[in-house]
C-alpha positions as CSV (number, residue, x, y, z in Angstrom):
1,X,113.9,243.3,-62.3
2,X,114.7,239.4,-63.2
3,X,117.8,238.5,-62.6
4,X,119.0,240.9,-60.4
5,X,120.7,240.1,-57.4
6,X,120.0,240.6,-54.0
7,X,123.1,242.9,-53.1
8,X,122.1,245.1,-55.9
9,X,118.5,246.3,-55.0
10,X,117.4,249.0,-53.0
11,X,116.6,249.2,-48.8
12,X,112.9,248.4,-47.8
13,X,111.1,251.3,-46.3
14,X,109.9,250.6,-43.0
15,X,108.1,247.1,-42.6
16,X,104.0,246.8,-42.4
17,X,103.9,243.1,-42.5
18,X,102.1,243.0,-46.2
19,X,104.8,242.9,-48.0
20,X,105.3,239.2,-49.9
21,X,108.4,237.0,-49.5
22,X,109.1,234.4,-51.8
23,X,109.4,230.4,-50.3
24,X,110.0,227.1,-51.2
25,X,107.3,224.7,-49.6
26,X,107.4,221.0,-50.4
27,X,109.4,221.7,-53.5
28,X,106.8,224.6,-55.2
29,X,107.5,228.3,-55.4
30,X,104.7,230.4,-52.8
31,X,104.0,233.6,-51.2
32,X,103.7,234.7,-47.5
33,X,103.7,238.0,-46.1
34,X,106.4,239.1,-43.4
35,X,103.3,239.7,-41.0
36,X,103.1,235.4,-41.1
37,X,106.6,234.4,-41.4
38,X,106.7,236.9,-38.0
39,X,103.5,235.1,-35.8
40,X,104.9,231.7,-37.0
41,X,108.2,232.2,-34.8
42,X,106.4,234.0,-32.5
43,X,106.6,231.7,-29.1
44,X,104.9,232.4,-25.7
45,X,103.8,230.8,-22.7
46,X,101.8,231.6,-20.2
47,X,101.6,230.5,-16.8
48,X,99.6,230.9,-13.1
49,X,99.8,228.9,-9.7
50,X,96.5,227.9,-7.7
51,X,98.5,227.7,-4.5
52,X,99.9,229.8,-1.2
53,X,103.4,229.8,-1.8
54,X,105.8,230.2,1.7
55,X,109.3,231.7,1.1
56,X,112.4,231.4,3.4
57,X,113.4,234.6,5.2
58,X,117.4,233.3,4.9
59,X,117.4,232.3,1.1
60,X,116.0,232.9,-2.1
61,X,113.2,230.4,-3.0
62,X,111.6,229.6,-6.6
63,X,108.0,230.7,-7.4
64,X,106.3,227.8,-9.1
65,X,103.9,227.4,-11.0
66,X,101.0,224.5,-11.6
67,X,98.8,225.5,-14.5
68,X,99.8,226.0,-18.2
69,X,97.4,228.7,-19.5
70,X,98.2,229.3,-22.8
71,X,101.7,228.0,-24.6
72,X,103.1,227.1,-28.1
73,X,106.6,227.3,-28.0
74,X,107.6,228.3,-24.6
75,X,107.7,225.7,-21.7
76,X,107.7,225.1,-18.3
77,X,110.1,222.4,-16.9
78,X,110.4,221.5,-13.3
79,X,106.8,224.0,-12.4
80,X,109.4,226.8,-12.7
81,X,111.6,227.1,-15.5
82,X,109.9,228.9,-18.1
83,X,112.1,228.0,-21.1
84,X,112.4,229.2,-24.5
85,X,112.7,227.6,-27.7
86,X,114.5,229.4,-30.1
87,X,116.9,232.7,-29.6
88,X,115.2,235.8,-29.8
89,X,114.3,239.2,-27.5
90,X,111.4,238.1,-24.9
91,X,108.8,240.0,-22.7
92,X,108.6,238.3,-19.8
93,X,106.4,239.7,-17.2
94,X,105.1,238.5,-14.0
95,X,102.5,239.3,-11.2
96,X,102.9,238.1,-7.5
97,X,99.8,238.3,-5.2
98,X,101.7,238.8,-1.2
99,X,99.5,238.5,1.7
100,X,100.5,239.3,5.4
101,X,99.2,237.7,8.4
102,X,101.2,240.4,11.0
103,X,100.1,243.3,12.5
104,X,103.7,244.7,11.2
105,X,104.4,245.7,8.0
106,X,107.0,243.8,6.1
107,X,108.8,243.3,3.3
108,X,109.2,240.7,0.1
109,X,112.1,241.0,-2.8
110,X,111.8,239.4,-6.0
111,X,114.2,238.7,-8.5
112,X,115.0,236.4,-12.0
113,X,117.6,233.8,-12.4
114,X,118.9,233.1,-16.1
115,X,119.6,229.4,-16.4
116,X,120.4,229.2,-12.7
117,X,122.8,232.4,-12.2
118,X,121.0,235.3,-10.8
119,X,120.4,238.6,-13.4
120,X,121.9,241.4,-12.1
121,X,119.6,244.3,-11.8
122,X,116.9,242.6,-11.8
123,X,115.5,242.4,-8.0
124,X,112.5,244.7,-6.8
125,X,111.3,245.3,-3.0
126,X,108.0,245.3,-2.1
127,X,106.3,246.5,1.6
128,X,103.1,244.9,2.5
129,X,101.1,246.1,5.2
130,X,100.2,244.8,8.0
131,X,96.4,243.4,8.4
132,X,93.8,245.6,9.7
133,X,92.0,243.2,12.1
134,X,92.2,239.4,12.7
135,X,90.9,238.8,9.4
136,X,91.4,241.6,6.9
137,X,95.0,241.1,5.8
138,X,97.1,243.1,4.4
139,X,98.2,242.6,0.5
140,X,100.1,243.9,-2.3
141,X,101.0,242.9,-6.2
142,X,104.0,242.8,-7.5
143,X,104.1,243.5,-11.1
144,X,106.7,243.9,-13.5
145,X,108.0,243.5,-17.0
146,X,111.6,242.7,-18.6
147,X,113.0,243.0,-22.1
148,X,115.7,239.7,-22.2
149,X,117.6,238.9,-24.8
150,X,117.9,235.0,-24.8
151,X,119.1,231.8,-26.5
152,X,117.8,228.8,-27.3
153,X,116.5,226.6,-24.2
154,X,117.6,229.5,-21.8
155,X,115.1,229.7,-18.5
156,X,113.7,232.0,-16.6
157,X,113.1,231.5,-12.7
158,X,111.7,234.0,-10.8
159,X,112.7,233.8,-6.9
160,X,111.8,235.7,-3.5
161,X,112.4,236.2,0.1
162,X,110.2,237.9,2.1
163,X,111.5,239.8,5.6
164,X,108.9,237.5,7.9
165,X,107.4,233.8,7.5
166,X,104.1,235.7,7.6
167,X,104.1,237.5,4.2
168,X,103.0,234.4,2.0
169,X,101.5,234.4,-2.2
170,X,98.3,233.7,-1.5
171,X,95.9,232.6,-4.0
172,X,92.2,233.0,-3.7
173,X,89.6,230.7,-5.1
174,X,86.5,231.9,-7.2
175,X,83.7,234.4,-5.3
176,X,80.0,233.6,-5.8
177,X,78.7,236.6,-4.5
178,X,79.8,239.4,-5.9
179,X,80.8,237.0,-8.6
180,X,84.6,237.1,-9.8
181,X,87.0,234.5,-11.2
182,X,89.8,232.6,-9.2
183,X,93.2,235.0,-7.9
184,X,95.8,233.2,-8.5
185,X,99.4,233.5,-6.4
186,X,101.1,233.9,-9.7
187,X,100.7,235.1,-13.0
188,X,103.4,235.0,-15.6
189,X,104.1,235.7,-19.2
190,X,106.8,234.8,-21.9
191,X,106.4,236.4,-25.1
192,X,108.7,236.3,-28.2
193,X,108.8,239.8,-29.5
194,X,111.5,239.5,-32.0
């Protein structure tokens, strides 16, 4: 098949990631599979906060974050813009840890914001019960997971509002006995998926 041209040779069958591609690298002819040309524009990020984070009951505020976990690629500007560096499809998913205070159940909505502009569709509403006694409180997780379709250096803020001052993200810190990690207020994920 030398010589033939691109336009004239058959469809691939569906991709496995072994198959070999042709490249140029520093000016000699070399293999690689589509399996490594695909985890080397593969971005992520991801992200966690190690603080209690209050919201406004008027107006959406930001959920920031203060520790990079794990990132090559993705980025976080201004502890809450997780940006992306190349246009692709993304799974970005997220976990918020609420805590209430009341003896009332209330209620906290979260959303995302696309370079600033809110994303239509895109806000969930959570109830969180109210504490048991003086000091069992009441909690819930918020946990979801979006497909987005973004471009290059687009961000992703994720914001809230919570129906009372006394819902809060509340993070925990590490237990000794029983033994278990950190909880943090925040979790988040960026992951380039195509």
């Amino acid at each position: 098949m030398a010589d033939q041209k691109i336009s004239a040779m058959p469809s691939a069958a569906t991709l496995d990631g072994t198959e070999l591609v042709p490249l140029v690298q520093s000016g000699a002819n070399v293999k690689s599979t589509v399996a490594d040309i695909r985890s080397f524009n593969a971005a992520y990020g991801g992200f966690s906060d190690s603080t209690d984070q209050t919201g406004n009951i008027s107006a959406g505020t930001v959920i920031t974050f203060n520790t990079i976990d794990v990132a090559d690629g993705v980025t976080l500007v201004s502890n809450s813009q997780v940006t992306v560096p190349s246009t692709g499809k993304y799974s970005f998913q997220f976990s918020a840890q609420f805590k209430n205070t009341d003896n009332t159940q209330h209620d906290a909505t979260l959303w995302l914001r696309l370079n600033g502009v809110d994303i239509a569709n895109s806000a969930t509403q959570y109830t969180i019960p109210a504490r048991k006694s003086a000091g069992i409180f009441g909690y819930n997780v918020a946990s979801l997971t979006f497909l987005l379709d973004l471009a290059a250096n687009d961000y992703i803020e994720i914001f809230w509002v919570p129906t009372s001052v006394l819902v809060t993200l509340e993070h925990l810190p590490a237990s000794v006995s029983p033994a278990y990690p950190a909880i943090p207020s925040m979790i988040a994920s960026m992951i380039q998926v195509a």
